[in-house]
Phi, psi and omega in degrees: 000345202264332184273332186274284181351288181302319190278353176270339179285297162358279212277292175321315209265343156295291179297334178307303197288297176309299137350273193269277239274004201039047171295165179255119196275105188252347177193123160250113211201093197059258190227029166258128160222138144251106163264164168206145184265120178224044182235028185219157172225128044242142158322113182270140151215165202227147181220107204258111153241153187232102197198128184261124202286133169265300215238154204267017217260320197314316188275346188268332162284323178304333195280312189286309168336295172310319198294341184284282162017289189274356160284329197284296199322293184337316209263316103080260173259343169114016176297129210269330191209149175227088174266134191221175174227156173243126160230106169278110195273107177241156171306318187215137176293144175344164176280323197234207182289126162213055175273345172317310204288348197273007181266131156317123195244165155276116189248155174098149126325301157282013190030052166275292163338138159232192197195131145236143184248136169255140169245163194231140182187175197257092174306136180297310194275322167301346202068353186243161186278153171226134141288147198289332181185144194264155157239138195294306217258044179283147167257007172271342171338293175292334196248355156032241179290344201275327181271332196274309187325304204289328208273321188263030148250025171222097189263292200264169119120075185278302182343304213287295198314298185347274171336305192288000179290293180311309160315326191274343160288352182246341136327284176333278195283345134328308173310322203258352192268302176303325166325310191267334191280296203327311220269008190247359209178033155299318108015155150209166197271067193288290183310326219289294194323275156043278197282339175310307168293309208277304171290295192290010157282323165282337170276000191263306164318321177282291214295356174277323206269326184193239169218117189314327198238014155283134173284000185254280150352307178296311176325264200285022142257001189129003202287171177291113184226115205262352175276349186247356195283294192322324183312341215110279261251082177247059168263313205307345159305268165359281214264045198260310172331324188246015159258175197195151165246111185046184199284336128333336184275305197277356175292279185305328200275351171263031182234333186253356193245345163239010149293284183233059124304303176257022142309299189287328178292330144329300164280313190277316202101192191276331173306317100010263201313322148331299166308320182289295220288335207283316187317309211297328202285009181250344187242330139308348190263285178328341181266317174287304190321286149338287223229024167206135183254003172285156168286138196239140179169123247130143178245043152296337187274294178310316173307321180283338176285327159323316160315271191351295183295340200267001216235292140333333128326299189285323163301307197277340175238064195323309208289302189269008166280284168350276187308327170251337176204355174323309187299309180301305149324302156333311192255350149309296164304317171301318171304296178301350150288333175271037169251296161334304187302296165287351185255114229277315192278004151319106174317089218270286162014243179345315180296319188268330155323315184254034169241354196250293171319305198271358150313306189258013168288305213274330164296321189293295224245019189001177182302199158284171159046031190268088191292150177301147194229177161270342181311324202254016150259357181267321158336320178268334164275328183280333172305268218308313172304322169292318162340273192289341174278315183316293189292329180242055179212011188274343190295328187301285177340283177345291186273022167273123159324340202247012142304294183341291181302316190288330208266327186301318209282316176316302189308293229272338163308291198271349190288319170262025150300346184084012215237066218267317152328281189290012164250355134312303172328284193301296192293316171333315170315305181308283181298028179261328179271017175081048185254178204246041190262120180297318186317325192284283127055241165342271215282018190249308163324318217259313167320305181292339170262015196237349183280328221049030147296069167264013153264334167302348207250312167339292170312298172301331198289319192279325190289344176289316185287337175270356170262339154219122189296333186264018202250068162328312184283013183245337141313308181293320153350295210295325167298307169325299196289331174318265142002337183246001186235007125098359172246102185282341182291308170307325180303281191306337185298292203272012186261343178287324191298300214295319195277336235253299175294320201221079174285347170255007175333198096283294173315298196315314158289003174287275178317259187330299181323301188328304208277304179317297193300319187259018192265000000 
């Protein structure tokens, strides 16, 4: 029976904290409990023994071992401060001296851990258990008189109570468990597969159809192409998500789009989730659209946007993010930003684009069981506002030069491709805004002369040379066409222009001699 008093106080003092205080039960072992409150600051944890010390040398090694411990725990977990306890429950205190533990020690360099210990032990004369001595901030302060008074007034059936101690603790922490997996596993991954089949299926279609890694393919199948965006063909922010450049691209971009896809589809559910991806993959693209003038394509903005939701995610459940995957998550994100940073042909744009969208994607539409807030109209007003500035801001996009230099390189694209309607198409855009690109010019010139127009393929050649003086191959044109309009003086003239720039032509001297020899 003497044995039973303690391990049944053992057991009280475990449901208090678990139970009523609702603590987290973290580490169990026999007659050892670690609970901890991580719903305060600084993070509290209590390491509850039920073990009888004969020599004070045991407890005191035992007491600094935890204090190691419980900083290791600290660093760890990212905890900024730790207040923790030892509480040892014995029949009887050591024989000889153990007032060391009863002083609070600081642990760490930085002493951010502190530590303290309670003994709990069996008064001789009264019979009753005592604490050895109260401390103001002990966490046994308050449950005192309510535990040690009623235990050592319950002499039979300990057993019995026991058992029911344990059941209700195992209720308790079964209860909170199932609590934290629902919140892991509201969901099923429907759309994340979906989208999975549905991209590699649409890249087997591009690579049937041409090459995932022609810029003339991406083009006609949707990619972010920002001079056609601006045109009107604003799908193309949408259906640029579901192209990829080559086979490596849509390789990584599902593999990482089926981590966490069905992480976030789990948690928000599909409806949810659904919403987080198209938002992040639209305001990313719309972020590349702004700050990157290359052709774009890839579900990296919806994917970063996921990051986004699981990052918000993290905010509203700080402790179990932290405690189950915060670490891991961080530095995946982080690493792929700093990939993004070094490698040049990284959309960087996009990426921080949908990570940003699907932060606030993941505010707008909240976890389940989440109550409505104001946060997710101010969310929704911040979407439609970059929305509505992005749109009555596009004339800027418009009038950058360097669409331009992009509508040339296409053009320049389908002419060898043979494909001179659209690459007519592509220069008329340009040259409809005046633009000072000489290239466009040339090559519109160089269309009109495959027309046999060569006075119109004239006009252009010449306005390409006056915009640019050094544009050698728009003289030898200009010699061509000279020579087909049957004036050799204009012919020799400009092929002389031509060599002037390029004095090491092969062609160029060719060409002149030729022009000399029949003149």
């Amino acid at each position: 029976m003497d044995q039973q008093k303690p391990d049944y106080l053992f057991w009280r003092i475990v449901h208090h904290f678990v139970s009523l205080q609702s603590w987290r039960l973290v580490y169990q072992q026999g007659k050892e409990v670690w609970v901890e409150n991580d719903t305060v600051k600084p993070i509290q944890l209590i390491r509850i023994v039920r073990e009888d010390y004969d020599w004070g040398n045991r407890l005191k090694e035992d007491h600094f071992e935890t204090a190691k411990k419980m900083e290791l725990i600290r660093r760890q977990r990212g905890y900024k401060e730790l207040k923790a306890e030892n509480i040892y429950i014995s029949h009887l205190p050591p024989v000889d001296d153990w007032s060391i533990i009863q002083k609070p020690i600081y642990v760490g360099k930085k002493k951010k851990t502190l530590l303290q210990a309670s003994f709990i032990y069996m008064h001789e004369e009264n019979n009753q258990y005592v604490i050895d001595n109260e401390r103001p901030h002990s966490f046994l302060k308050e449950i005192n008189d309510k535990l040690l008074t009623h235990t050592a007034t319950e002499p039979y059936q300990l057993e019995e109570k026991i058992l029911v101690l344990k059941h209700s603790i195992k209720q308790k922490v079964e209860k909170k468990a199932n609590e934290e997996k629902g919140v892991f596993t509201y969901g099923k991954p429907i759309f994340t597969i979906l989208f999975i089949i549905l991209n590699a299926l649409i890249f087997l279609l591009v690579e049937w159809q041409g090459d995932s890694q022609s810029v003339l393919t991406l083009i006609e199948f949707g990619a972010k192409y920002n001079p056609l965006i601006l045109e009107g063909e604003w799908w193309r922010l949408l259906s640029s998500m579901f192209l990829h450049i080559g086979f490596l691209h849509v390789l990584m971009n599902s593999i990482a789009l089926y981590f966490l896809g069905t992480l976030v589809e789990r948690m928000f559910g599909s409806t949810r989730f659904l919403i987080i991806y198209f938002i992040s993959g639209f305001f990313g693209t719309l972020a590349s659209l702004w700050m990157n003038i290359s052709i774009g394509a890839g579900a990296s903005g919806a994917i970063f946007g996921l990051f986004g939701a699981i990052l918000y995610f993290g905010i509203i459940h700080k402790r179990l993010f932290i405690r189950t995957m915060g670490k891991n998550v961080l530095f995946i994100l982080m690493i792929n930003l700093a990939i993004g940073f070094f490698i040049p042909v990284v959309d960087m744009s996009a990426h921080v684009g949908g990570l940003i969208a699907g932060f606030f994607a993941a505010m707008l539409v909240q976890l389940p069981h989440q109550k409505k807030s104001r946060v997710q109209l101010y969310s929704l007003m911040l979407l439609v506002l970059v929305l509505l500035s992005s749109y009555l801001m596009k004339d800027l996009l418009m009038q950058k030069e360097e669409h331009d230099y992009l509508e040339v390189q296409v053009a320049q694209e389908y002419i060898n491709d043979e494909q001179h309607e659209q690459a007519e198409l592509v220069l008329k855009r340009v040259l409809e805004k005046d633009t000072s690109v000489a290239e466009a010019y040339f090559l519109y010139g160089y269309l009109l002369a495959t027309k046999e127009d060569y006075l119109m393929a004239k006009q252009m050649f010449e306005q390409a040379v006056q915009l640019n003086r050094e544009l050698h191959s728009a003289y030898y044109n200009l010699s061509l066409i000279a020579e087909e309009l049957n004036d050799m003086d204009e012919a020799i003239e400009m092929i002389q222009q031509a060599l002037m720039i390029e004095p090491n032509n092969e062609q160029y001297q060719e060409r002149q001699e030729q022009l000399n020899e029949s003149r």
